[in-house]
C-alpha positions in Angstrom: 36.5 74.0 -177.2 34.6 72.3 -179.9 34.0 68.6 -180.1 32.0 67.5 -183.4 30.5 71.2 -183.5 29.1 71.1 -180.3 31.1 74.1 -178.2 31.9 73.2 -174.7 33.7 74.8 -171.7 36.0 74.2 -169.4 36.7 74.9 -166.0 40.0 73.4 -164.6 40.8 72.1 -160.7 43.4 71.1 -158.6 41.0 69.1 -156.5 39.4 67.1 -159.1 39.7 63.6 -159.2 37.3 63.1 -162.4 36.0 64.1 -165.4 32.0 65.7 -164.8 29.9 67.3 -167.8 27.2 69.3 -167.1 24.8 70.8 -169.3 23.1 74.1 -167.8 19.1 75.2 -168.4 20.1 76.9 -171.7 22.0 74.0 -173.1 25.6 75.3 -173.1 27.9 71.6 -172.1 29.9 72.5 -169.0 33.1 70.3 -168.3 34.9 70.4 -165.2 38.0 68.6 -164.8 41.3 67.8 -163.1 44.3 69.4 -164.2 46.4 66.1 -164.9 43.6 65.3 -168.0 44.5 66.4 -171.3 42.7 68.4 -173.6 42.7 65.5 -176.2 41.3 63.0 -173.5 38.6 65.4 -172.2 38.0 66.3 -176.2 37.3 62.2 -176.5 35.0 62.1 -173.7 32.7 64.6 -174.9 32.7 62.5 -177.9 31.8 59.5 -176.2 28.9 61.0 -174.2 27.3 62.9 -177.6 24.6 60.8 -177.4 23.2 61.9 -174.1 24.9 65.5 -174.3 22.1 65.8 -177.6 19.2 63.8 -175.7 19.8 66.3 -173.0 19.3 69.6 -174.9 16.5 67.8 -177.1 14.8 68.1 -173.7 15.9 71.1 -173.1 14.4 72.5 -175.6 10.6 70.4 -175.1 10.8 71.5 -171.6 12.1 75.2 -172.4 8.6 76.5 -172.1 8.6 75.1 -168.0 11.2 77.2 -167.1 11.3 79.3 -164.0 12.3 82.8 -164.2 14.5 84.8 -166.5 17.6 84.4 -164.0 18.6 88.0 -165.2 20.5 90.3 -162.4 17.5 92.4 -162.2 14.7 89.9 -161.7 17.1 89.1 -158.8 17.4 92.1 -157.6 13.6 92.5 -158.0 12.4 89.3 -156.5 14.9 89.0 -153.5 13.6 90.7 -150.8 10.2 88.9 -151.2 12.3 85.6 -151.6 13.4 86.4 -148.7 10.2 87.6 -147.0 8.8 84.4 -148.4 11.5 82.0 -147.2 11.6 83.3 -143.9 8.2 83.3 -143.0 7.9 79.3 -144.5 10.6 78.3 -142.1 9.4 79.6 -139.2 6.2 77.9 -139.6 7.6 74.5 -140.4 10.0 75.0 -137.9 7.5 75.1 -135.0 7.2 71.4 -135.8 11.0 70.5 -136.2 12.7 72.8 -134.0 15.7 72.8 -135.5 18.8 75.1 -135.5 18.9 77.2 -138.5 22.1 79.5 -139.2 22.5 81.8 -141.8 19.7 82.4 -144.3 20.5 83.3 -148.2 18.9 84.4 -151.3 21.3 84.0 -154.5 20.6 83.8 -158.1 21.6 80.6 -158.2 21.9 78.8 -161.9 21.6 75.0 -161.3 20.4 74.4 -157.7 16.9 75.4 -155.6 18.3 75.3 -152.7 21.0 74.2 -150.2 22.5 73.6 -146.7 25.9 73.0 -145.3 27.0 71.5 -142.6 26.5 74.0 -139.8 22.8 74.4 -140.6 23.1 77.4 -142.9 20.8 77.5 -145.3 20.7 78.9 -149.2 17.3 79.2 -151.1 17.6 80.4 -155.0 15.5 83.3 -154.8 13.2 81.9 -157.6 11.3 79.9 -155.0 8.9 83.2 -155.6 7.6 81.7 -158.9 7.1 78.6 -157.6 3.2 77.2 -156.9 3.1 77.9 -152.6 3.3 73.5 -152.3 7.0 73.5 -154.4 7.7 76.6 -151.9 7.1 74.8 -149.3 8.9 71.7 -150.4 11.7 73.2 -151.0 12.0 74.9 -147.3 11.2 71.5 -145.7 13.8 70.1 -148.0 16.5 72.4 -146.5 15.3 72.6 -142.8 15.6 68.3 -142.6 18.8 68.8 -143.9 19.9 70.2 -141.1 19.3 67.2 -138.9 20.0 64.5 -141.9 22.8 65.3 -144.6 21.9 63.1 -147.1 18.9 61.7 -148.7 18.3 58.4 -146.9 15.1 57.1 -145.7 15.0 59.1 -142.2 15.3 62.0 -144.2 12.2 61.1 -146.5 10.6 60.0 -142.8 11.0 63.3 -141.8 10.0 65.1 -144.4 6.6 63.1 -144.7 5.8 64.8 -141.0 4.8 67.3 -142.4 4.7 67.2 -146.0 3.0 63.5 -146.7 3.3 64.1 -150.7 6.8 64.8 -150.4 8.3 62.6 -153.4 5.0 63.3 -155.7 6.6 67.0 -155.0 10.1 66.4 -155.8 8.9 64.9 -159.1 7.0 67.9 -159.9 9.8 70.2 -158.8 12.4 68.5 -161.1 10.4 69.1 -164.0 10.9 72.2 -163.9 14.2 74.6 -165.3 16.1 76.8 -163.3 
């Protein structure tokens, strides 16, 4: 779809209860939305929000040159073994300290998260943690493992993540500069 010459696409659901665009790291606008919206209304939304969807790929493209990884199929397949290696081998070391349960361990080529963990303590890592300076590593598998014991981002998370990484937020900062 095309809204004032800026392409969009979008990705119906059942589930949805509202409206969400996205813009991904190479500055193509995403919208998901419920079925019961119609094209028009979603088509006057992404009018509405113009503003931000160009402020967004303005700093796309400033920031293009912090980007991690090429996110092709075969720098994944490349890299995921040693993601893995990597991964593995940073959460058994922090893990000495939390002793926590960890379930299933992942490597995907993942286009808009670092990392993530569901509810029964499996976790996923993006497998461009490999490019990453060893402190962002090591953030982002701290990250994960203390979401295993707290879901959310609330302050006993941070507490627990300062236990062992005291620069924690100065890290995050540093890790959302950068692109997936």
């Amino acid at each position: 779809m095309f809204s004032d010459e800026v392409p969009y696409k979008i990705k119906r659901y059942r589930r949805s209860r509202s409206v969400r665009i996205r813009i991904d790291g190479a500055g193509e606008v995403r919208v998901s939305a419920p079925l019961r919206i119609s094209l028009r209304m979603i088509a006057e939304l992404v009018k509405s929000k113009m503003s931000w969807i160009e402020g967004v790929r303005q700093k796309l493209q400033l920031t293009s040159a912090k980007r991690v990884g090429e996110g092709t199929t075969a720098e994944y397949k490349q890299n995921k073994r040693v993601a893995l290696r990597l991964v593995t081998a940073r959460l058994a070391y922090f893990n000495a300290h939390y002793n926590l349960p960890i379930g299933k361990l992942s490597i995907r080529n993942q286009q808009s998260r670092w990392g993530s963990c569901n509810r029964i303590g499996n976790l996923s890592f993006n497998y461009r943690v490999v490019f990453l300076p060893q402190e962002l590593q090591d953030y982002l598998v701290v990250h994960e493992l203390c979401h295993i014991a707290e879901h959310n981002h609330g302050p006993a998370f941070w507490k627990r993540m300062q236990e062992t990484l005291p620069k924690a937020k100065k890290l995050r900062g540093e890790l959302r500069k950068l692109h997936i």
